[in-house]
PyMOL CGO cylinders between C-alpha atoms (Angstrom):
from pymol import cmd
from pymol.cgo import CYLINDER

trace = [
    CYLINDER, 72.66, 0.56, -10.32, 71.22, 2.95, -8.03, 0.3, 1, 1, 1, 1, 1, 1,
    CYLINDER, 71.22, 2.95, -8.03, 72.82, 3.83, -4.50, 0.3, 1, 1, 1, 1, 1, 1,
    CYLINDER, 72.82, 3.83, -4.50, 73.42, 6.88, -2.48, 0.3, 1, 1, 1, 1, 1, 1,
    CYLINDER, 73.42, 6.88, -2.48, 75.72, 8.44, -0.71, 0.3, 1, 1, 1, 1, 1, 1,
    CYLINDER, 75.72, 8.44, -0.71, 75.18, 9.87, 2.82, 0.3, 1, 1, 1, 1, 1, 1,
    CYLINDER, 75.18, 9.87, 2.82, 76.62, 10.54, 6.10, 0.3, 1, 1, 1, 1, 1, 1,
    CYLINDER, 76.62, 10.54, 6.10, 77.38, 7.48, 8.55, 0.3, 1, 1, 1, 1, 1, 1,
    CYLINDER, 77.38, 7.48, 8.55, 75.03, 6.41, 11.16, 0.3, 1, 1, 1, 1, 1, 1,
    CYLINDER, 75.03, 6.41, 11.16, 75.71, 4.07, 13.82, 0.3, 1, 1, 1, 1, 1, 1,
    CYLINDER, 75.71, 4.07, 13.82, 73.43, 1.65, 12.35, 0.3, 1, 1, 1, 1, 1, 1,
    CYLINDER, 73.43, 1.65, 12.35, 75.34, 1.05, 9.42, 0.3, 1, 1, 1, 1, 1, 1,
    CYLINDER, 75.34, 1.05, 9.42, 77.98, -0.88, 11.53, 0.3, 1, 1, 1, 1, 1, 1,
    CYLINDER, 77.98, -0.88, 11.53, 76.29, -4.28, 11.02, 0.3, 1, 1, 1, 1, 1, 1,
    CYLINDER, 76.29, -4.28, 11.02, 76.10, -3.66, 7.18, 0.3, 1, 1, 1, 1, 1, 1,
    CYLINDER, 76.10, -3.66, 7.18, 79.56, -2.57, 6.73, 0.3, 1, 1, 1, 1, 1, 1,
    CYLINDER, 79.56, -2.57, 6.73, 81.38, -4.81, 9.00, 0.3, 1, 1, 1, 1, 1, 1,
    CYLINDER, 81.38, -4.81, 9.00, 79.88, -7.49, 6.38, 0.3, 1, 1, 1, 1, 1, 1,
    CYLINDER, 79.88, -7.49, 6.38, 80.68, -5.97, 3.46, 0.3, 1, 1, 1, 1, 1, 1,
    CYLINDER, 80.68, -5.97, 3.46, 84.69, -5.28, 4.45, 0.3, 1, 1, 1, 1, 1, 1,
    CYLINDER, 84.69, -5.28, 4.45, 85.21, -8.29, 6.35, 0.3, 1, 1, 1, 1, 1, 1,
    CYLINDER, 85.21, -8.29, 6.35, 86.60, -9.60, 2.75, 0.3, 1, 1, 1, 1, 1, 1,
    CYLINDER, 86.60, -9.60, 2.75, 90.26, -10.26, 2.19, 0.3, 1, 1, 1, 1, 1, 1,
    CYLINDER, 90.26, -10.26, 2.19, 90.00, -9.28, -1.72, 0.3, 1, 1, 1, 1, 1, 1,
    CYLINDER, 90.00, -9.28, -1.72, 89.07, -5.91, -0.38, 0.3, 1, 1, 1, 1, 1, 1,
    CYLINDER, 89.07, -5.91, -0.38, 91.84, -5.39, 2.24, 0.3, 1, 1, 1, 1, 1, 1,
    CYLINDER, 91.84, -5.39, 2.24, 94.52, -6.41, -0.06, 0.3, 1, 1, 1, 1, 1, 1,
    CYLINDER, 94.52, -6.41, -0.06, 94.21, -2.82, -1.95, 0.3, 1, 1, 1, 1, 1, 1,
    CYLINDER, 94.21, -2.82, -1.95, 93.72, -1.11, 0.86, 0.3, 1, 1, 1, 1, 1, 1,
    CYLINDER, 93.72, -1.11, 0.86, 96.20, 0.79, 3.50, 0.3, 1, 1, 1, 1, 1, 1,
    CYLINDER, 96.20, 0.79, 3.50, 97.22, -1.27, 6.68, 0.3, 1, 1, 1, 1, 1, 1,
    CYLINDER, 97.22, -1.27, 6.68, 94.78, 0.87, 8.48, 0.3, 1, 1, 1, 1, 1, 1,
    CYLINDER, 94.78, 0.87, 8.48, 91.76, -0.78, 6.96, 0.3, 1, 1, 1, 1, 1, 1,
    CYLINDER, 91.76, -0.78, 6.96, 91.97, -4.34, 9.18, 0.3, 1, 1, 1, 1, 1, 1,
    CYLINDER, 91.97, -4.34, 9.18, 91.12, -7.59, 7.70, 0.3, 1, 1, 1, 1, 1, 1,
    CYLINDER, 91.12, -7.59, 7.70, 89.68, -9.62, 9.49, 0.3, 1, 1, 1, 1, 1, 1,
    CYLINDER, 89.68, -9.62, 9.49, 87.00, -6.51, 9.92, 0.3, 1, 1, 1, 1, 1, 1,
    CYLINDER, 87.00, -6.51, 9.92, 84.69, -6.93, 12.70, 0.3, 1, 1, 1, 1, 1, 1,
    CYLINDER, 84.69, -6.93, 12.70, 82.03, -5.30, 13.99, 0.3, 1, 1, 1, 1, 1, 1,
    CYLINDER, 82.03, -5.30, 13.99, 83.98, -3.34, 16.27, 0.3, 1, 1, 1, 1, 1, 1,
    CYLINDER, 83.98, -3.34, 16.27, 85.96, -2.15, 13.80, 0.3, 1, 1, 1, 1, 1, 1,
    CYLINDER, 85.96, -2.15, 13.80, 83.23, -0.92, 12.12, 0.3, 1, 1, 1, 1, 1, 1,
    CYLINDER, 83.23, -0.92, 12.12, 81.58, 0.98, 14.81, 0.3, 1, 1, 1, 1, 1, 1,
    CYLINDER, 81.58, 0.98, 14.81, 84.84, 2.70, 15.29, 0.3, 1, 1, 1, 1, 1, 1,
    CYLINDER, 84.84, 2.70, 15.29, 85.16, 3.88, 12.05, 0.3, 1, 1, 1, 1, 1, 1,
    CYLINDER, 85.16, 3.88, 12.05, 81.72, 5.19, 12.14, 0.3, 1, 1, 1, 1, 1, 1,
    CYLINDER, 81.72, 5.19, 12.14, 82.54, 6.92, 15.29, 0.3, 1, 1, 1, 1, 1, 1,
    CYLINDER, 82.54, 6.92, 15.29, 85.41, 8.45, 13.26, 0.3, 1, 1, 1, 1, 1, 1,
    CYLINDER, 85.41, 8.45, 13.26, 84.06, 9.47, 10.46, 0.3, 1, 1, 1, 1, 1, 1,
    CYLINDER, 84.06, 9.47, 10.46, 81.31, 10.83, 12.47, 0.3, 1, 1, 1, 1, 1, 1,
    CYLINDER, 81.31, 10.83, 12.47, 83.32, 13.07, 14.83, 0.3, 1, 1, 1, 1, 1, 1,
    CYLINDER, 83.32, 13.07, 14.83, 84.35, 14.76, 11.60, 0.3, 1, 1, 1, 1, 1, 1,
    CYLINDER, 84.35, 14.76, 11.60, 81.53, 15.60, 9.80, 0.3, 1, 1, 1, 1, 1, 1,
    CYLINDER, 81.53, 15.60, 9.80, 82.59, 19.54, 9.45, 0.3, 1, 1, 1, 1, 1, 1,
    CYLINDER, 82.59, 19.54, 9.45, 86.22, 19.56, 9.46, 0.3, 1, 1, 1, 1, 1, 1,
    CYLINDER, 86.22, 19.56, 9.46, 87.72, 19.53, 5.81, 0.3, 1, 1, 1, 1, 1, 1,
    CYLINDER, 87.72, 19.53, 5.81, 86.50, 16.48, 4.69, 0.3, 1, 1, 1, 1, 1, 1,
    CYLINDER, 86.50, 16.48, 4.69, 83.40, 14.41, 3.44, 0.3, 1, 1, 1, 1, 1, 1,
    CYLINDER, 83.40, 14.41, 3.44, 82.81, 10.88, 4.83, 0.3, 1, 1, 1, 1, 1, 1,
    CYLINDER, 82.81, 10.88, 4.83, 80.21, 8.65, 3.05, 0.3, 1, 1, 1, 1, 1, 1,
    CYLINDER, 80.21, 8.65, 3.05, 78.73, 5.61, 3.53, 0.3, 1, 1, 1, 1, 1, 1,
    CYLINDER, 78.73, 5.61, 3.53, 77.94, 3.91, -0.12, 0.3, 1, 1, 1, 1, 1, 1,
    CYLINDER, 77.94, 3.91, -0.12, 74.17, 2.81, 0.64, 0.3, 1, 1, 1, 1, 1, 1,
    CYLINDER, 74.17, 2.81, 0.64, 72.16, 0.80, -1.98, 0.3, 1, 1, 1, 1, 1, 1,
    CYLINDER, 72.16, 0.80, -1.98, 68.91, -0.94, -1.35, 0.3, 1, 1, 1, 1, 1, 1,
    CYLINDER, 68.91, -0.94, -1.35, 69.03, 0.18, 2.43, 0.3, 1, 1, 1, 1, 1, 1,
    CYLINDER, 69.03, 0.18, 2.43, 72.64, -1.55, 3.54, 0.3, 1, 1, 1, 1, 1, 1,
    CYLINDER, 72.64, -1.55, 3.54, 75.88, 0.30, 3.71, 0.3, 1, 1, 1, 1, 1, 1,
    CYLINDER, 75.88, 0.30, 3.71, 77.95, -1.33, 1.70, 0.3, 1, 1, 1, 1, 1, 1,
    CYLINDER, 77.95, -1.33, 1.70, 81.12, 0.76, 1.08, 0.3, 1, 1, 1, 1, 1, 1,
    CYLINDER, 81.12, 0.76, 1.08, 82.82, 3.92, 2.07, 0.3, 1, 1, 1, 1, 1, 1,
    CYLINDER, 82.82, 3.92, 2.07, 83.93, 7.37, -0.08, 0.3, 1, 1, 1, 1, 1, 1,
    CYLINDER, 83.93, 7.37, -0.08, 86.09, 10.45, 1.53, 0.3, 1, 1, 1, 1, 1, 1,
    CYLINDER, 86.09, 10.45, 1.53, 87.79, 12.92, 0.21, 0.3, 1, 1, 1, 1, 1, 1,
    CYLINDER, 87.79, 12.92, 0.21, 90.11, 14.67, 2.64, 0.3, 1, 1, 1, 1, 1, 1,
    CYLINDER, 90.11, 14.67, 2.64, 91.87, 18.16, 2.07, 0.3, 1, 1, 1, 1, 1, 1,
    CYLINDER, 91.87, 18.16, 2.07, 95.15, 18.20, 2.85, 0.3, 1, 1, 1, 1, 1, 1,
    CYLINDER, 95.15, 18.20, 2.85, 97.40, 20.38, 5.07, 0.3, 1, 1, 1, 1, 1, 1,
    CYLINDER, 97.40, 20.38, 5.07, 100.97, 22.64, 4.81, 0.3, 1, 1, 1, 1, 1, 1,
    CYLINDER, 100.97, 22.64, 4.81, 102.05, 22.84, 1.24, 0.3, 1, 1, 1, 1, 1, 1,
    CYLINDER, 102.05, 22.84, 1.24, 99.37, 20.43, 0.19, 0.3, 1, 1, 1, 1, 1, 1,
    CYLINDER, 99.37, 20.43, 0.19, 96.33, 22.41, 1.32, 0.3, 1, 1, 1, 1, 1, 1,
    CYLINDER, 96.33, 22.41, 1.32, 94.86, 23.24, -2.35, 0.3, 1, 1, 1, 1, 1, 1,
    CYLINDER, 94.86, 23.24, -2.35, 94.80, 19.18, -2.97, 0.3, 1, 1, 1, 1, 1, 1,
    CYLINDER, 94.80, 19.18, -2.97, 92.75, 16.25, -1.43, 0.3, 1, 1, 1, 1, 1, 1,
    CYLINDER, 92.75, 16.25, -1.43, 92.73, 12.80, -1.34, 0.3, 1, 1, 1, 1, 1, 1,
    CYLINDER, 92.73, 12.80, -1.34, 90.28, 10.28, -2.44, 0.3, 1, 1, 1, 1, 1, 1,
    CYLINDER, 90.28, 10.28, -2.44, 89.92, 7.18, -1.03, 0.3, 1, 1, 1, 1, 1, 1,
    CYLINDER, 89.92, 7.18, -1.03, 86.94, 4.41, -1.11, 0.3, 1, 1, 1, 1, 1, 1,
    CYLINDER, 86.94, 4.41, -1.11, 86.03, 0.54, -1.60, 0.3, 1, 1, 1, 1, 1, 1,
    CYLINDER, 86.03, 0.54, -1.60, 82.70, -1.01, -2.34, 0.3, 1, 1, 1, 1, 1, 1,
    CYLINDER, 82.70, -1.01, -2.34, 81.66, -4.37, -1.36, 0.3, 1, 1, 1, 1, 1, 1,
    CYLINDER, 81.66, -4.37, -1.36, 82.45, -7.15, -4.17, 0.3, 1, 1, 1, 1, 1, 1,
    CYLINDER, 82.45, -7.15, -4.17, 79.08, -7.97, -4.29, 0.3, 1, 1, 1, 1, 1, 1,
    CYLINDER, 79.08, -7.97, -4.29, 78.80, -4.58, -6.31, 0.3, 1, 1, 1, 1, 1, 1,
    CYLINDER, 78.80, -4.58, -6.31, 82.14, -4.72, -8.07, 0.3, 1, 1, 1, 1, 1, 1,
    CYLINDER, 82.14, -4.72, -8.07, 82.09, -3.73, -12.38, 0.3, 1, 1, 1, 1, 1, 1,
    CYLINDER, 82.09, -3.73, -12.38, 78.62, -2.50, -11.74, 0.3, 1, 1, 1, 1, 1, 1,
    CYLINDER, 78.62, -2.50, -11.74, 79.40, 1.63, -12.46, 0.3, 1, 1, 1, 1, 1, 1,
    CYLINDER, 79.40, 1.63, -12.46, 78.21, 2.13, -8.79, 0.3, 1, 1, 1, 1, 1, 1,
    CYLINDER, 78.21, 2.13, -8.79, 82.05, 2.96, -7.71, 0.3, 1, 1, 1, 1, 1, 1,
    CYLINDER, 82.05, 2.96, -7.71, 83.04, 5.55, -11.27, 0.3, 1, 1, 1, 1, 1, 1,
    CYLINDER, 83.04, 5.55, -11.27, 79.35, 7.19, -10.18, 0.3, 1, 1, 1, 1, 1, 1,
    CYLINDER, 79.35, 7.19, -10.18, 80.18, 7.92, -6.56, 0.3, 1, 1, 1, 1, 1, 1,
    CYLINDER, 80.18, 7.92, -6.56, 83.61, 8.80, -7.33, 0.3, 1, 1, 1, 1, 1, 1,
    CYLINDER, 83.61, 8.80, -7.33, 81.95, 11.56, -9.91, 0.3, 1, 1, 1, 1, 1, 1,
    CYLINDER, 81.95, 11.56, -9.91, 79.57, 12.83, -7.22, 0.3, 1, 1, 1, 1, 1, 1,
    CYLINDER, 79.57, 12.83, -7.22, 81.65, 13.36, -4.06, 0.3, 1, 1, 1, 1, 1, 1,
    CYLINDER, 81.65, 13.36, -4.06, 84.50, 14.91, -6.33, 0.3, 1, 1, 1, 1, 1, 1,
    CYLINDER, 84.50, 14.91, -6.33, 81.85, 17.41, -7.52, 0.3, 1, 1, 1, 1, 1, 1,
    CYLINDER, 81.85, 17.41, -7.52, 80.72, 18.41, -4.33, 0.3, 1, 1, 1, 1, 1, 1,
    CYLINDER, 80.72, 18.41, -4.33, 84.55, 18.12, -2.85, 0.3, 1, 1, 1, 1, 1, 1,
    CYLINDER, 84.55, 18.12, -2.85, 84.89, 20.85, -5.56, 0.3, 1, 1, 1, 1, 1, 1,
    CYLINDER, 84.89, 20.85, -5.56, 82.19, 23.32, -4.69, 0.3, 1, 1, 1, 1, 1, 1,
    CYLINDER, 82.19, 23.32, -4.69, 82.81, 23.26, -0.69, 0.3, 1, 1, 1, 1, 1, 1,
    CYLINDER, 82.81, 23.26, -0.69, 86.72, 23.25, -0.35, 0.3, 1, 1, 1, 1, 1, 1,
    CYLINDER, 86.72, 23.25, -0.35, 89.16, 26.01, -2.05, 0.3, 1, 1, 1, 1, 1, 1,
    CYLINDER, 89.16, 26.01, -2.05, 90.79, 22.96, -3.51, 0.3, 1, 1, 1, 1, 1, 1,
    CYLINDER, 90.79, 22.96, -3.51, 92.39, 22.87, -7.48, 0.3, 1, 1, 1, 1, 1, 1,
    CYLINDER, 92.39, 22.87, -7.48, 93.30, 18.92, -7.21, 0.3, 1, 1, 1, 1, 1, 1,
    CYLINDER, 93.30, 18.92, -7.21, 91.86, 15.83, -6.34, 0.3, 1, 1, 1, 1, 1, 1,
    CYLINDER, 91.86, 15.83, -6.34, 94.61, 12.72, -6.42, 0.3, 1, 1, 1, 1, 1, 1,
    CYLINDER, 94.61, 12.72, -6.42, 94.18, 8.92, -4.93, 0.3, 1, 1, 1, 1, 1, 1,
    CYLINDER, 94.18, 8.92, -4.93, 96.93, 6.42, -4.98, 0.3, 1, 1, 1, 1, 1, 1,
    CYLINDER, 96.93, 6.42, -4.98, 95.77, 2.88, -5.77, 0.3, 1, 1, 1, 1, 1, 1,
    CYLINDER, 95.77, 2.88, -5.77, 98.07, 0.34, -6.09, 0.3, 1, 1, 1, 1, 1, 1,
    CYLINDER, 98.07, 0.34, -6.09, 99.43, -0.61, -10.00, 0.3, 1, 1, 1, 1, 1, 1,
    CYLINDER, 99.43, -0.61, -10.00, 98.69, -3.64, -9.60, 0.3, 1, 1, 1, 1, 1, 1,
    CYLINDER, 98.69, -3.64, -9.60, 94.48, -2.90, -8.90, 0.3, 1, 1, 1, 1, 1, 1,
    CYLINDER, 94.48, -2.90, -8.90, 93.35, -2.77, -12.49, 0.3, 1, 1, 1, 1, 1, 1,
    CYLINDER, 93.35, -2.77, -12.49, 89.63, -2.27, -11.52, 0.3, 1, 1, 1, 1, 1, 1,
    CYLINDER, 89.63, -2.27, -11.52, 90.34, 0.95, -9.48, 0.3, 1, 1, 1, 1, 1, 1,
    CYLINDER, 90.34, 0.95, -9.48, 92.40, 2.29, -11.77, 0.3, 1, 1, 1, 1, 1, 1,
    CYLINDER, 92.40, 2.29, -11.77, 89.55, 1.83, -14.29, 0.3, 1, 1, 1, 1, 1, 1,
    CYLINDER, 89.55, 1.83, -14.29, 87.68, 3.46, -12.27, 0.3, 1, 1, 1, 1, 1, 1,
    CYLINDER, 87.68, 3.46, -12.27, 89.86, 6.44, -11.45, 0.3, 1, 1, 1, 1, 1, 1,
    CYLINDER, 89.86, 6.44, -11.45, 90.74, 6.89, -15.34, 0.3, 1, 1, 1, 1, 1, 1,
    CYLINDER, 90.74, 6.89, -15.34, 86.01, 6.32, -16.46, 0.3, 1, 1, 1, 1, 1, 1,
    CYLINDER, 86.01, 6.32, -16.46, 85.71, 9.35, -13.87, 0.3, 1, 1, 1, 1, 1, 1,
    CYLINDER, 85.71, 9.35, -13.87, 88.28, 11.65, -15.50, 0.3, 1, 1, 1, 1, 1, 1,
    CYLINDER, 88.28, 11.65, -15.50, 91.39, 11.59, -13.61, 0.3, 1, 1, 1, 1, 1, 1,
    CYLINDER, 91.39, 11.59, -13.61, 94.96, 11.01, -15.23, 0.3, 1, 1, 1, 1, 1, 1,
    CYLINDER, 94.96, 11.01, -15.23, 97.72, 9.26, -14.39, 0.3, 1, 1, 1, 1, 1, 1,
    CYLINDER, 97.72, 9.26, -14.39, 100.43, 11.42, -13.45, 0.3, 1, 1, 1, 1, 1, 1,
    CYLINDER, 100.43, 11.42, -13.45, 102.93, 8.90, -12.22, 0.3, 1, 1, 1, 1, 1, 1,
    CYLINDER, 102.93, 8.90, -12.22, 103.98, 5.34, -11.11, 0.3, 1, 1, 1, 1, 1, 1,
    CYLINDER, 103.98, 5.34, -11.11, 106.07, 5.04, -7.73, 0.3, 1, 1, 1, 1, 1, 1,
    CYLINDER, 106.07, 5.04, -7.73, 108.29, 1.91, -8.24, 0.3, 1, 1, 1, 1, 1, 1,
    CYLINDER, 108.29, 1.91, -8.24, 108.92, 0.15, -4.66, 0.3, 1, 1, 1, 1, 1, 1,
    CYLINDER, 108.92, 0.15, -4.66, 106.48, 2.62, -3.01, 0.3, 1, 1, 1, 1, 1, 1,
    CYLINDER, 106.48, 2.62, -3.01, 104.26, -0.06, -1.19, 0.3, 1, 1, 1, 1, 1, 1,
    CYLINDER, 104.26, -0.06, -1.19, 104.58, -2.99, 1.36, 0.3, 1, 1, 1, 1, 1, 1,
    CYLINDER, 104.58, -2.99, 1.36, 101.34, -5.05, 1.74, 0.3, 1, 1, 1, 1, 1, 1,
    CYLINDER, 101.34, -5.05, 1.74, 101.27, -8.44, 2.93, 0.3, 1, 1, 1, 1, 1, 1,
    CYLINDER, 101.27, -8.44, 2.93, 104.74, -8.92, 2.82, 0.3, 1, 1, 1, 1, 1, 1,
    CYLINDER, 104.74, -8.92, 2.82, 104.94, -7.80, -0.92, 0.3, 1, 1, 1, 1, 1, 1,
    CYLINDER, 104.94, -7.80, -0.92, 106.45, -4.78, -2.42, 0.3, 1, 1, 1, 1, 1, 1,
    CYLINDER, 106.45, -4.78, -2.42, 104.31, -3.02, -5.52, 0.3, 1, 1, 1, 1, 1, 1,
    CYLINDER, 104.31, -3.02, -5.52, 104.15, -0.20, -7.14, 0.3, 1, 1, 1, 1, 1, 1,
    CYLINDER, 104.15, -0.20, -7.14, 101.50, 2.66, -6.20, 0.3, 1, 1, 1, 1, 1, 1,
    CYLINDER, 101.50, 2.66, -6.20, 99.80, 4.90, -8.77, 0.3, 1, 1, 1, 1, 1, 1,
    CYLINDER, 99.80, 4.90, -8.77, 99.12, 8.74, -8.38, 0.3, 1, 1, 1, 1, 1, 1,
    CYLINDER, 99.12, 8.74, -8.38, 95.93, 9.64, -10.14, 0.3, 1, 1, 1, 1, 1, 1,
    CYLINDER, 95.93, 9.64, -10.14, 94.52, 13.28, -9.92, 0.3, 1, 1, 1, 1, 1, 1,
    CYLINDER, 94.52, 13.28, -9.92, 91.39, 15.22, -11.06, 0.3, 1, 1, 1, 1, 1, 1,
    CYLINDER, 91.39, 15.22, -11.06, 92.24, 19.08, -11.68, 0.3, 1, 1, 1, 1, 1, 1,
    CYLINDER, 92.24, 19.08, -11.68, 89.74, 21.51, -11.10, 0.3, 1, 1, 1, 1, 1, 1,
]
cmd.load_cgo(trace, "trace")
């Protein structure tokens, strides 16, 4: 399936405030990511994610026939941690076990690699989100560890991954 990936505009807030305002999304996600998601919600992130455009990270909106309908970042880290970044992202379940999500993951972790003096790329999904950890492992990352206990969502305590892509 085709889709791109681009910086945010403010007119993607409609588009994306649909597309997250899903509960099977929000329940892999950090806290920070609100469910319900409105459309205020989404015009702050945008507002976010475009104050930042040149500091050391990329933002993306997933777009595919026109619509926003998910996000990609990777984010370099700071201290001690300032040769790794993080990758985060969700896609709209409309577009779930299409490839669209192992594809953008690819892409942005290219480019991540080119612009930033980075050697690692890591995310942390939950152990219990077999799809993203599919599509951590089809885009070349390993698993490098499982944190027992490391997670409370929704009143539940799981397990979180560590994934990472070396350089």
């Amino acid at each position: 399936m085709e889709f791109t990936l681009r910086h945010w505009q403010k007119e993607d807030a409609k588009s994306i405030s649909q597309a997250a305002n899903n509960p099977n999304i929000a329940k892999y996600l950090r806290d920070v990511f609100p469910y319900p998601y409105t459309l205020s919600d989404a015009e702050f992130f945008i507002e976010l994610c475009t104050q930042h455009v040149n500091d050391n990270q990329l933002n993306y909106a997933i777009v595919i026939d026109g619509k926003a309908v998910g996000s990609i970042s990777v984010q370099v880290k700071t201290d001690v941690y300032r040769k790794s970044a993080e990758l985060g992202y969700w896609l709209s379940q409309e577009y779930w076990g299409k490839g669209v999500m192992t594809a953008a993951v690819k892409q942005i972790c290219k480019e991540a690699f080119q612009k930033f003096d980075i050697v690692r790329i890591y995310a942390e999904p939950f152990a219990h989100n077999a799809a993203s950890r599919k599509v951590l492992q089809n885009s070349g990352f390993l698993l490098e560890g499982i944190m027992k206990n490391a997670v409370f969502k929704n009143s539940q305590i799981y397990d979180c991954c560590i994934y990472a892509l070396l350089k």
